[in-house]
C-alpha positions as CSV (number, residue, x, y, z in Angstrom):
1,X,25.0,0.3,-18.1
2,X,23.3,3.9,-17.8
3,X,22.3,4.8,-14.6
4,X,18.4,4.5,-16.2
5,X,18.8,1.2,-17.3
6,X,20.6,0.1,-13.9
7,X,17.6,1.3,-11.7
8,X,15.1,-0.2,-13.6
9,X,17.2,-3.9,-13.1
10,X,17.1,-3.9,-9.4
11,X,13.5,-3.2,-9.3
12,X,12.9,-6.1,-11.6
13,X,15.2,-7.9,-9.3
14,X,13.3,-6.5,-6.4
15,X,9.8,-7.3,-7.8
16,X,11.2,-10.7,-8.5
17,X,12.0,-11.3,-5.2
18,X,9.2,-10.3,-3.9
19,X,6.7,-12.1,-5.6
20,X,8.7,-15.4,-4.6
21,X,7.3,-14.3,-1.3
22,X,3.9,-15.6,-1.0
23,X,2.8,-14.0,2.2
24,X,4.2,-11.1,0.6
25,X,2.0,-11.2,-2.5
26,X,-1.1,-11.8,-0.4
27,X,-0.5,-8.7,1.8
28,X,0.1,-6.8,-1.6
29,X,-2.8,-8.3,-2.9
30,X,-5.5,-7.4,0.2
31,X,-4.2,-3.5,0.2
32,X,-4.6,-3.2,-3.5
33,X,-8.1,-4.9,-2.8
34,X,-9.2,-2.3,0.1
35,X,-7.2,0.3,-2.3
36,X,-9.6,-0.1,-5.3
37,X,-12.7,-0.6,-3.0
38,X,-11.5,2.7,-1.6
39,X,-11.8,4.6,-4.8
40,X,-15.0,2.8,-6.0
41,X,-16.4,3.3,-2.6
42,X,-19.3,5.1,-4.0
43,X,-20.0,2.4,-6.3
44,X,-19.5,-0.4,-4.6
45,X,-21.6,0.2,-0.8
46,X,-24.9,-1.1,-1.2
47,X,-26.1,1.5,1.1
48,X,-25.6,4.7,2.1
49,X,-23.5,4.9,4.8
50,X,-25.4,7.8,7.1
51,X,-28.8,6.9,6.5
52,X,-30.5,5.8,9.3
53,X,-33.6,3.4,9.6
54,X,-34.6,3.2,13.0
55,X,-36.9,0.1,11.9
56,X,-33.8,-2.0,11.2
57,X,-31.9,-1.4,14.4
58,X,-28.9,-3.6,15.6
59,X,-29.8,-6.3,13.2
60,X,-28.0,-9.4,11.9
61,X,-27.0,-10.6,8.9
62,X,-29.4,-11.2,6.3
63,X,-29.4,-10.9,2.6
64,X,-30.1,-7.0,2.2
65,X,-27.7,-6.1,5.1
66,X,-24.2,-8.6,4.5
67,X,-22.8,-7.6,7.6
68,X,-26.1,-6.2,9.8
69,X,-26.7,-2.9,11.0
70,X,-25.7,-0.3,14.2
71,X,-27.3,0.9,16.5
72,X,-29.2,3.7,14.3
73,X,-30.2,1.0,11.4
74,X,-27.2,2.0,9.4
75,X,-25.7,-0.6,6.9
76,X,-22.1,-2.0,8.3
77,X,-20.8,-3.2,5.3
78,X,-21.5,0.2,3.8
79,X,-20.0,1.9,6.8
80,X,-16.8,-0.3,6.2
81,X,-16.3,0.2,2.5
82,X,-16.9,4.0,3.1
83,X,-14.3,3.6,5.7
84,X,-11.8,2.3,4.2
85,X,-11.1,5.6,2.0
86,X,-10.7,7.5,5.3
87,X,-8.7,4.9,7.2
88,X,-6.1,4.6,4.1
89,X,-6.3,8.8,3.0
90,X,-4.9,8.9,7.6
91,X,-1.9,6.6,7.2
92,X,-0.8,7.5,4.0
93,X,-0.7,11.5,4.8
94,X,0.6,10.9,8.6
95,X,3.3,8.6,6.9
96,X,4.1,10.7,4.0
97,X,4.7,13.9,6.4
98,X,7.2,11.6,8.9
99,X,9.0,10.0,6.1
100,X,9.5,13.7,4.6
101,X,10.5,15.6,8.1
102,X,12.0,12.7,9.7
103,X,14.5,12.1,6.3
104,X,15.4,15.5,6.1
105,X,16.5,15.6,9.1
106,X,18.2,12.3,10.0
107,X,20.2,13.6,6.4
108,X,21.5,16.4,8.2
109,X,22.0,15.0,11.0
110,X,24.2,12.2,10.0
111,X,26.0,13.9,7.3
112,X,27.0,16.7,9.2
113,X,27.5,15.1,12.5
114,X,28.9,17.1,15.4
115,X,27.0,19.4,17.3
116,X,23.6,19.2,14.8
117,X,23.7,15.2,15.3
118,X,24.1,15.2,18.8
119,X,21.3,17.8,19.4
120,X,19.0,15.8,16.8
121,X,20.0,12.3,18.7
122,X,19.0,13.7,22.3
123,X,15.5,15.0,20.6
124,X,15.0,12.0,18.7
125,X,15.6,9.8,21.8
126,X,13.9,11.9,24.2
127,X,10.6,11.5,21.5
128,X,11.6,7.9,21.0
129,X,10.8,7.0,24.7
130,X,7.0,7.5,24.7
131,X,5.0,5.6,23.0
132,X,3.7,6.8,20.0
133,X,0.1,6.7,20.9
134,X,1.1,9.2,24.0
135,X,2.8,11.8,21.3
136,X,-0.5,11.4,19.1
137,X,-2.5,12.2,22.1
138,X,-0.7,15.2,23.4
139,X,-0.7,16.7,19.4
140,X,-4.5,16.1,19.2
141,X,-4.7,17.5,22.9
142,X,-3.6,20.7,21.2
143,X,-5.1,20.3,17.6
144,X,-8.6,19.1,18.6
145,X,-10.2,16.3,17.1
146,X,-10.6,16.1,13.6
147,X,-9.0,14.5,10.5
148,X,-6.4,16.8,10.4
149,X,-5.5,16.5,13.8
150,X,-5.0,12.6,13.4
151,X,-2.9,13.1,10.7
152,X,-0.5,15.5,12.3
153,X,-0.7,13.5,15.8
154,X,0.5,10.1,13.4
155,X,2.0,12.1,11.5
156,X,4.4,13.3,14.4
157,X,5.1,9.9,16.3
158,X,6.0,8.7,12.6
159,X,9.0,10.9,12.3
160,X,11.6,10.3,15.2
161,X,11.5,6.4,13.3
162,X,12.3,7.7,10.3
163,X,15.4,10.1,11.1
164,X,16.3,7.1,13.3
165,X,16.8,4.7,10.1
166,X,18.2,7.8,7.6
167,X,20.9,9.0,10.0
168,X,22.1,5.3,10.8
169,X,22.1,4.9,6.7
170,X,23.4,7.9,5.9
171,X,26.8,7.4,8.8
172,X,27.4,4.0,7.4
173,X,27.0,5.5,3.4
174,X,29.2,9.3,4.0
175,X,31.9,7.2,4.6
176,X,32.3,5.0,1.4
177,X,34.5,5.8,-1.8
178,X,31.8,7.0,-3.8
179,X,31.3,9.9,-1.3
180,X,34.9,10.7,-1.0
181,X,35.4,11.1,-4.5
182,X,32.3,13.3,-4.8
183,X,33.9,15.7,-2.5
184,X,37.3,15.2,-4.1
185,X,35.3,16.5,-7.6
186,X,34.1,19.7,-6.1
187,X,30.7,18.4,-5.5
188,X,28.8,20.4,-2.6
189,X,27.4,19.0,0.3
190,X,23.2,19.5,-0.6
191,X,24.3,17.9,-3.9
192,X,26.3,14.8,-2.2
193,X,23.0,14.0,0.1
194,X,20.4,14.2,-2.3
195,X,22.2,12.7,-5.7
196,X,24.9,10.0,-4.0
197,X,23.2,9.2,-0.5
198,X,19.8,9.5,-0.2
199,X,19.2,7.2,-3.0
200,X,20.9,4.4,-1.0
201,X,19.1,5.2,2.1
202,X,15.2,4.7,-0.4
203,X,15.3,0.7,0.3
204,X,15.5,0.4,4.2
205,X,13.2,3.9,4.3
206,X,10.5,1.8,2.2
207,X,10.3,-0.8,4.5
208,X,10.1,1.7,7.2
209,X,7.3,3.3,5.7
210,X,5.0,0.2,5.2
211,X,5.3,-1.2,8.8
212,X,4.8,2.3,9.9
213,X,1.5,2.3,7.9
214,X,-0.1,-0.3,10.0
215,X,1.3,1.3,13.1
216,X,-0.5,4.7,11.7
217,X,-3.5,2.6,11.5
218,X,-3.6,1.3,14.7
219,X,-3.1,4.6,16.2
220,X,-5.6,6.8,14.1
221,X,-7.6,3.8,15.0
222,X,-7.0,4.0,18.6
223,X,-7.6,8.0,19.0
224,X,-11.1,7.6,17.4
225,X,-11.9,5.2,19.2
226,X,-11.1,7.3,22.7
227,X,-13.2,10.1,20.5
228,X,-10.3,12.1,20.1
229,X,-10.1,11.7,16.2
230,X,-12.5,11.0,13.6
231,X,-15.4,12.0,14.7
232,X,-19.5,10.5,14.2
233,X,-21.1,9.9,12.1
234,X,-18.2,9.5,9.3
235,X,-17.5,5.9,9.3
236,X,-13.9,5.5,10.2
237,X,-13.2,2.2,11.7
238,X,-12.1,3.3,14.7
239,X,-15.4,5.5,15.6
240,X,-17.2,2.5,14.7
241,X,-15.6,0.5,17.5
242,X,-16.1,3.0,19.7
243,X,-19.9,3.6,18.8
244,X,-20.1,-0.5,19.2
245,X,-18.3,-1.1,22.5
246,X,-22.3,-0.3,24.2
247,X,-23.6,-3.2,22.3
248,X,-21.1,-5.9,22.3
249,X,-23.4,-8.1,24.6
250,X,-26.6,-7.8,22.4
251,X,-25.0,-6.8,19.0
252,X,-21.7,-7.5,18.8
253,X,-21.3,-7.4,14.9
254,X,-21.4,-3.9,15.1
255,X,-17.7,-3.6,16.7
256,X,-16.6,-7.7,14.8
257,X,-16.7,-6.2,11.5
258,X,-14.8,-3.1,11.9
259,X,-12.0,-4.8,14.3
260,X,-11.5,-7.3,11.4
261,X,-11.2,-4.6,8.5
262,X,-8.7,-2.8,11.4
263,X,-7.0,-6.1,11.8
264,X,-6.5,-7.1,8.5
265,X,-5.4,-4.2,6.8
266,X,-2.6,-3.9,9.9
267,X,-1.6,-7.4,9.0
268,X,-1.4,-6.8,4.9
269,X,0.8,-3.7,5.9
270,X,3.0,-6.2,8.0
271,X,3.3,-8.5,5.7
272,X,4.4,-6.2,3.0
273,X,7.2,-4.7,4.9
274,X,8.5,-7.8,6.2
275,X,8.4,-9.1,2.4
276,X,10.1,-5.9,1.3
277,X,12.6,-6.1,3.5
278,X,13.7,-9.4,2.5
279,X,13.4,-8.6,-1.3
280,X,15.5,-5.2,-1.1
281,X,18.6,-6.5,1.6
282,X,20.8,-8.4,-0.4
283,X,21.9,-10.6,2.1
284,X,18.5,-12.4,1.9
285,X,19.0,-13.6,-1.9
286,X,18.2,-17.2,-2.4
């Protein structure tokens, strides 16, 4: 069997497995929901998100406003869907730039060992100890708040996980036959990492990078709503709690709404990861 032929098996096998997951599928099948509402924002939001009508004020629901309106007579459900693009657009990008720092170096790290691992270990474990909400708020401390600065401040607490999980792969992997006969052909080292071990340390990274995804969310969540991220009036979820917390007495659906879009994208991540993990480790084969 080519090598073509044999990746495209276990991610039928892997698919298969996954759909016998049911929470699994329903996680898959609420991000690929707030995906495409995402992308069809501008289509799909009744309203406009930024316009204000100050005669329509902290209203409930009714049949022109689904989910009410703010505090400035702005449509919620608008502000959500709008959202949504911003929300997903943060964890993907802070995600995507730990997965591709913190692999690199948990690479090196374990590969090489010696010295370079032990000096990467103390770093990782010294980042590792606060939480990742404090290293988000010390990089936006410097950065300022603004998209960008989310992204790198999620970004950053995102990548002593992932060179965690790649150098733990990668010592249990540079020591198996395949490996040893690589070197034994002349292969180089850059070569041996990316071509022969990398490509077994993909499956635990995956799950790695979906449970980090709600993690993200929560966190890019969490710094707007301290105002150190997003900022008004874009309609990230997290703003919109914060904006909200004034009025949870007399208008409370302006901060119910956004906490449950918050809440249930964080659990469609979950589930996902958990049903990836289970559908790429052997061991869990029925």
């Amino acid at each position: 069997m080519s090598k073509k032929e044999n990746t495209t098996s276990q991610l039928t096998l892997t698919w298969r497995r996954l759909r016998r997951n049911k929470m699994a599928v329903v996680g898959l099948i609420i991000i690929a929901f707030i995906i495409l509402v995402a992308i069809f924002a501008p289509y799909v939001a009744p309203h406009d998100p930024l316009k204000q009508d100050f005669r329509m004020l902290r209203k409930s629901i009714s049949a022109q406003h689904w989910f009410g309106t703010d505090q400035l007579g702005r449509d919620i459900l608008s502000r959500i869907i709008c959202g949504a693009g911003i929300t997903l657009k943060i964890a993907f990008s802070a995600v995507l730039i730990g997965f591709a720092i913190g692999t690199i170096i948990g690479l090196i790290g374990g590969y090489y060992g010696n010295k370079i691992d032990l000096a990467i270990l103390y770093v990782t474990d010294i980042l590792l100890a606060f939480p990742g909400i404090l290293l988000a708020l010390a990089v936006v401390a410097i950065l300022g708040p603004s998209v960008i600065g989310v992204v790198v401040a999620a970004g950053f607490s995102s990548i002593p996980q992932f060179i965690r999980m790649t150098r733990s792969v990668v010592l249990s992997e540079k020591q198996k036959d395949y490996v040893m006969a690589a070197r034994a052909t002349g292969e180089n080292n850059i070569s041996i990492m990316l071509r022969y071990i990398l490509p077994n340390c993909l499956a635990p990274l995956m799950v790695l990078f979906s449970l980090r995804l709600a993690v993200v969310v929560l966190i890019a969540a969490g710094l707007s709503f301290l105002g150190l991220g997003v900022q008004p009036p874009s309609p990230e979820w997290g703003a919109m709690l914060n904006e909200g917390r004034a009025y949870l007495q007399t208008a409370p659906l302006i901060s119910i709404f956004p906490g449950l879009a918050i809440m249930i994208l964080v659990l469609a991540f979950n589930l996902l990861g958990d049903g990836l993990r289970d559908a790429l480790d052997p061991r869990m084969k029925r």
